[in-house]
C-alpha positions in Angstrom: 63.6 103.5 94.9 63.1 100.5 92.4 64.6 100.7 88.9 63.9 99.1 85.9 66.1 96.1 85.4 66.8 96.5 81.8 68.1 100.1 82.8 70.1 99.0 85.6 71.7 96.5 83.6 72.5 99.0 80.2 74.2 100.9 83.2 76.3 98.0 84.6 77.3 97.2 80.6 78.2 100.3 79.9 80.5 100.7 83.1 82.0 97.3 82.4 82.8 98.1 78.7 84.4 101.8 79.4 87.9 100.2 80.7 89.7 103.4 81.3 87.6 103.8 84.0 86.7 100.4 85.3 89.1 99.6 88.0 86.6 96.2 88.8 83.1 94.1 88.9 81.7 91.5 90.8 78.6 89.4 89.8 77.3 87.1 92.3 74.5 85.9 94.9 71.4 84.4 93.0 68.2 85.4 92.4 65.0 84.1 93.7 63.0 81.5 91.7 65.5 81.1 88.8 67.8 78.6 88.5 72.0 78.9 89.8 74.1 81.2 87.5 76.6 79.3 85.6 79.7 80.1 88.2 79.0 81.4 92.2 81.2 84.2 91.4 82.8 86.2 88.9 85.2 89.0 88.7 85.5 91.3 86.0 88.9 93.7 85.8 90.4 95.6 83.0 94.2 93.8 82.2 97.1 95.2 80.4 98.4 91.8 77.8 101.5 92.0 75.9 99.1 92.3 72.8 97.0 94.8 74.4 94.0 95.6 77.1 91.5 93.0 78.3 88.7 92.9 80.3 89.6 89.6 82.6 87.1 87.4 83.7 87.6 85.2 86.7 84.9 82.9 87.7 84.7 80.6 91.0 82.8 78.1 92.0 83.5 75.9 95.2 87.3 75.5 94.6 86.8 76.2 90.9 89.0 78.7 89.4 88.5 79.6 85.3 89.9 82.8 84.0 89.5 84.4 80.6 90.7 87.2 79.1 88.9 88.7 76.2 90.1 92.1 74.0 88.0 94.6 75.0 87.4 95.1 71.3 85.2 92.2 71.6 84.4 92.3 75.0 80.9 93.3 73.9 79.1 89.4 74.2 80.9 87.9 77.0 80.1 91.5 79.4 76.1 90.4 77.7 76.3 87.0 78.8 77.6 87.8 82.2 74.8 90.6 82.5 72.2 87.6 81.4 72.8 85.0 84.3 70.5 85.7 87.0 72.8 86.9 89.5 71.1 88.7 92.4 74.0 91.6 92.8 76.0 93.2 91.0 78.9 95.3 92.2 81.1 97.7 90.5 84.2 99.9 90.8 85.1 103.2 88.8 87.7 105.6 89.1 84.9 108.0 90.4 82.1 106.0 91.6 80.7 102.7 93.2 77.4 101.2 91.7 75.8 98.5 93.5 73.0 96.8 92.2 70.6 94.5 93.7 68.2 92.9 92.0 64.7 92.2 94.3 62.6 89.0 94.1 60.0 90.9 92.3 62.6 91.5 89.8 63.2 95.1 89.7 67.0 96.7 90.4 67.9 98.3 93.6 70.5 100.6 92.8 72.7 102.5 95.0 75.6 105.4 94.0 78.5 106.5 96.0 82.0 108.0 94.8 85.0 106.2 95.6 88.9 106.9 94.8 90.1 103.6 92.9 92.7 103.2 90.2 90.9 102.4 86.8 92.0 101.1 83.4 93.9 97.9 82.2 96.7 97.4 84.8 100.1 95.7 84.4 100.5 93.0 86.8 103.6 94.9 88.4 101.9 98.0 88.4 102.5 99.7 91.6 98.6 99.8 93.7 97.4 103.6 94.1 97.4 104.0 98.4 94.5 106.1 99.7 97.2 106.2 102.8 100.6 106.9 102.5 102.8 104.7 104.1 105.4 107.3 104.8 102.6 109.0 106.8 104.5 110.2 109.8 101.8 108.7 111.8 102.7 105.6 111.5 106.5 106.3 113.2 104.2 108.3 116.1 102.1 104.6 116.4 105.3 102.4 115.9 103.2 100.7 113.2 105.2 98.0 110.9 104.3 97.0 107.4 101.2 94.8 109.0 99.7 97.1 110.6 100.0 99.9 107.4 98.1 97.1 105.8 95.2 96.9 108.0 95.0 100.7 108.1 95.1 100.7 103.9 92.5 97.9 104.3 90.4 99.7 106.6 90.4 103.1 105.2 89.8 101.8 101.7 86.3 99.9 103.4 85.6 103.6 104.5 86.7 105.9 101.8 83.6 104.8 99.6 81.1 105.8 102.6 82.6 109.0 103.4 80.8 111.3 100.8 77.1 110.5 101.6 78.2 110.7 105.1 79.2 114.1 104.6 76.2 115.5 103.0 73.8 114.4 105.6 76.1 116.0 108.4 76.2 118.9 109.7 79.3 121.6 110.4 81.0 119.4 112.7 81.1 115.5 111.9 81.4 113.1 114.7 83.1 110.1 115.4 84.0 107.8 118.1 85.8 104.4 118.5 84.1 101.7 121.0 86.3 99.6 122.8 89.1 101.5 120.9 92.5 99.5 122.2 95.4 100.1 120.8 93.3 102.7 118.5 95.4 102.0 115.6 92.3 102.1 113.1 91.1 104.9 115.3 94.0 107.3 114.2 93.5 106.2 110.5 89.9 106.8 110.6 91.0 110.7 112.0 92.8 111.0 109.9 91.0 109.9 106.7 87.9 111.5 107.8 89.1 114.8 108.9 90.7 115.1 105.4 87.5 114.5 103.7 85.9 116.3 106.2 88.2 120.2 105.8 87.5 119.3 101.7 83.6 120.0 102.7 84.0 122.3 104.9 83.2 120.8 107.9 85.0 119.9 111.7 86.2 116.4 112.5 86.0 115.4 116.2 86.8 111.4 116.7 86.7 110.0 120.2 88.4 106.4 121.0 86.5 105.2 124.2 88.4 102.1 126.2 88.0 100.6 129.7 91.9 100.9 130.4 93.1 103.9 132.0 96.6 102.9 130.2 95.3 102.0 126.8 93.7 105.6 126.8 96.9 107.6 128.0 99.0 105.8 125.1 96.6 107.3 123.1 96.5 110.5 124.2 100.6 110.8 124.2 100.3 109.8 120.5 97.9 112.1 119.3 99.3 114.8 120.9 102.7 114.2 119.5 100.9 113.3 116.4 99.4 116.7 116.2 96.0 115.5 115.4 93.3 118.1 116.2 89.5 117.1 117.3 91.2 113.7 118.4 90.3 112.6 122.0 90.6 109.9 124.4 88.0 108.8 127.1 87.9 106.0 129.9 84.8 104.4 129.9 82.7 101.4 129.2 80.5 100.7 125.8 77.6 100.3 127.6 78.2 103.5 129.4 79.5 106.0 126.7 78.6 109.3 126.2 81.4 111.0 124.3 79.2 113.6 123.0 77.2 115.4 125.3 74.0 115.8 124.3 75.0 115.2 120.6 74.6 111.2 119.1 77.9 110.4 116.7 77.6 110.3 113.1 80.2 107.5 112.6 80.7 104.1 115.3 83.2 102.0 115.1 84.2 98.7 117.1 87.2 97.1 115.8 88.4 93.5 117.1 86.3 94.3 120.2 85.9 90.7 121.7 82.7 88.3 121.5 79.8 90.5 122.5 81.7 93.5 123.7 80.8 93.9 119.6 77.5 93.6 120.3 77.2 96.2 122.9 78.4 98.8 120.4 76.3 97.5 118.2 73.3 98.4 120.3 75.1 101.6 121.0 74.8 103.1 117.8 71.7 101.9 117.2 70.1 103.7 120.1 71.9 106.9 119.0 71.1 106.1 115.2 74.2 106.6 114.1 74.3 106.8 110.0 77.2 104.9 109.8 78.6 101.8 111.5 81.9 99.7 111.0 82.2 96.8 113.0 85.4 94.1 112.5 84.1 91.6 115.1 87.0 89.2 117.2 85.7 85.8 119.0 82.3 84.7 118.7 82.0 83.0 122.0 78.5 84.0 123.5 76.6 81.8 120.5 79.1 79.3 120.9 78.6 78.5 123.7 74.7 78.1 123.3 75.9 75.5 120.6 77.9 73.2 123.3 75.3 70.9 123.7 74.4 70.6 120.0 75.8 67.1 118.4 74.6 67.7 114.6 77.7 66.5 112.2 78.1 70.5 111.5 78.7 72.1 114.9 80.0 68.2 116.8 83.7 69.1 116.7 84.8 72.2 118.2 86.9 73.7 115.3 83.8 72.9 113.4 81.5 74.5 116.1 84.1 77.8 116.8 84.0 78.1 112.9 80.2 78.0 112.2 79.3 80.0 115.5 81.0 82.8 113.8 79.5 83.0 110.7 75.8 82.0 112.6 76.7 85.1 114.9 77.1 87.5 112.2 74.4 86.7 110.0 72.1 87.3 112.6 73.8 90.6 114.0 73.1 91.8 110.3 69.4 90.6 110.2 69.0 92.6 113.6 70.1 95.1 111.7 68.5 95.2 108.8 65.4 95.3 111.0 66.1 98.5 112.7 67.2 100.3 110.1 69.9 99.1 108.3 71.3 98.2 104.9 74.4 96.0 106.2 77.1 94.1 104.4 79.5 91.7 105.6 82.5 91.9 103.9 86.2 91.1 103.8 88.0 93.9 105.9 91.8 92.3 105.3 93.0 89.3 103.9 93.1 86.4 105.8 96.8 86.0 105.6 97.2 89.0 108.0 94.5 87.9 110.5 91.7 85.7 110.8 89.4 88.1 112.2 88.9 89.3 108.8 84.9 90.0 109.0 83.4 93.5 108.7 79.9 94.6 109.1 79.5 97.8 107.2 75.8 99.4 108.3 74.2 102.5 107.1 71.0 103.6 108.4 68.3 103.8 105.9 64.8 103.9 108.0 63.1 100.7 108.8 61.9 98.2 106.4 58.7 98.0 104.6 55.9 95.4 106.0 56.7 92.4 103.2 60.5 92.9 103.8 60.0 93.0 107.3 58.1 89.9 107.4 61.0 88.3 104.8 63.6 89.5 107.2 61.9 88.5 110.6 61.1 84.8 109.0 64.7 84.5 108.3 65.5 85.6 111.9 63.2 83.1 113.5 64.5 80.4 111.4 67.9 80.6 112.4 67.6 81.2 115.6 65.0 78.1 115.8 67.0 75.7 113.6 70.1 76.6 116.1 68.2 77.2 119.3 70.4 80.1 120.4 69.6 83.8 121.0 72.1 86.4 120.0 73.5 89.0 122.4 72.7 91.7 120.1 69.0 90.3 120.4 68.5 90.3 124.2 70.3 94.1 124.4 67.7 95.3 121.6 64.5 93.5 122.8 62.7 96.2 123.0 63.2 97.6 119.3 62.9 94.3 118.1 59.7 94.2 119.6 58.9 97.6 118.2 59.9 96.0 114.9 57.9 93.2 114.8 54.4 95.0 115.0 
């Protein structure tokens, strides 16, 4: 439902300026038919200076790096100029809430509430991070997990944990999960885990099911749950294509995490068939679009890091704009930071019913123009012809 931008914007102020709750802000993307904000990006957090709290203000652009910190006493007129460049998003965390706003082309503010579990207020800059996992968890021993791996599974749960309570209200007495192409099914067990927590606070059952071609992948993971003591967690052998690990029930949650090139795709199409609410996707290799690109000799794709690079970020763009057609409001964000591994992409998908006709026509122009500028067809495309199809009328 559209809200009046001068609203949404008194909102986003007043969040920014209460810094006892603010844990941070992000202002970026531009909007349509204005000109460039004055930096691509900027940061807004609440800092703890040896003469007292500051909002800090950190804006990028290219390799451009300013920061500022201003006492929130007077924090007033920099949070108003922020709030007056015509960024096209505007993303903030609370201790109790996330609020992202989007601001349409017809300029009127999108807005969309969910509760979260951050820290808030000024921090010290050796300030120990709150964990929505502890790392003494037991469950990492059971997994043989090292301090890498207790990263990811911080990372992952904390791209989760703001999803979880609208996925809870629209469920019913028995939430269900399942992991596509589940491997080693580290992020499996944290999302049980996680999940079912949530899910016993609501009164409601948590069965997750970690689907793998492997016959050994899935015993390892059935030894460790059982010794793990993990009710509702199961382990099938099976394909993507192929799964069924609800019978006659469709999941409420799919996941497919590092599954490679378009083994991602496949679960992909997977949920959207079943029309699962939520969807979490980390994708590996991007191979399938690469390859379409061999033959192309433009200076961007010639070389092959070049090419490798751009065919992933051409492959998920239009993954999400398939998306978005059927049903989705997607992000791509950063699951992990790059340091840890370069598969670092996430696609984050909740279903929201399809698209009205001018933002269907928006989103099918862009389709068509990247797919004709690039002359490839995504995987994700050919397994969801039909509802494409369906789309397009």
């Amino acid at each position: 439902m559209p809200t009046d931008l001068t609203t949404a914007l008194a909102d986003v102020r007043a969040l920014l300026l209460d810094t006892e709750h603010l844990a941070r802000a992000v202002a970026a993307g531009r909007r349509k038919g204005l000109e460039p904000p004055a930096a691509e990006r900027v940061e807004v957090r609440p800092v703890r200076l040896k003469n007292g709290p500051h909002l800090q203000f950190t804006a990028r652009t290219g390799p451009v790096v300013t920061t500022r910190n201003v006492p929130v006493g007077e924090a007033g007129p920099a949070v108003d100029d922020l709030l007056a460049q015509p960024y096209g998003n505007l993303h903030v965390d609370t201790a109790t809430e996330v609020v992202q706003v989007r601001i349409t082309k017809k300029g009127d503010a999108q807005v969309h509430r969910a509760a979260t579990s951050q820290e808030a207020g000024p921090r010290q800059h050796d300030r120990a991070k709150q964990r929505l996992v502890d790392p003494d968890d037991p469950l990492f021993r059971v997994l043989g997990a090292g301090g890498d791996k207790r990263r990811q599974v911080e990372a992952f749960v904390r791209q989760l944990a703001p999803l979880t309570p609208p996925l809870l209200a629209g469920a019913g007495a028995q939430l269900r999960a399942v992991d596509l192409g589940c491997g080693n099914a580290y992020l499996t067990f944290a999302a049980h885990r996680w999940l079912g927590e949530q899910a016993r606070a609501a009164g409601k059952d948590l069965v997750t099911v970690g689907v793998d071609v492997r016959e050994d992948v899935v015993a390892t993971g059935r030894e460790a749950a059982a010794e793990a003591a993990l009710p509702g967690l199961r382990f099938a052998v099976g394909s993507i294509a192929g799964a069924e690990p609800f019978t006659g029930e469709q999941p409420d949650v799919v996941m497919a995490l590092h599954a490679c090139d378009t083994a991602t795709d496949e679960a992909l199409a997977r949920a959207v068939r079943w029309g699962a609410p939520l969807v979490l996707a980390a994708p590996c290799c991007h191979r399938d679009v690469q390859r379409q690109l061999d033959g192309n000799r433009t200076p961007l794709v010639r070389h092959a890091i070049l090419r490798e690079r751009f065919a992933d970020v051409l492959t998920d763009a239009l993954r999400a704009l398939v998306l978005q057609l059927l049903g989705y409001r997607v992000e791509v964000v950063e699951f992990i930071d790059s340091a840890h591994t370069p598969r670092n992409a996430m696609i984050r998908a909740v279903r929201v019913g399809t698209p009205n006709g001018s933002r269907r026509a928006e989103l099918l122009a862009e389709y068509e123009e990247l797919t004709g500028t690039w002359g490839v067809e995504p995987a994700l495309a050919r397994m969801l012809a039909e509802e494409l199809a369906q789309a397009a009328l």
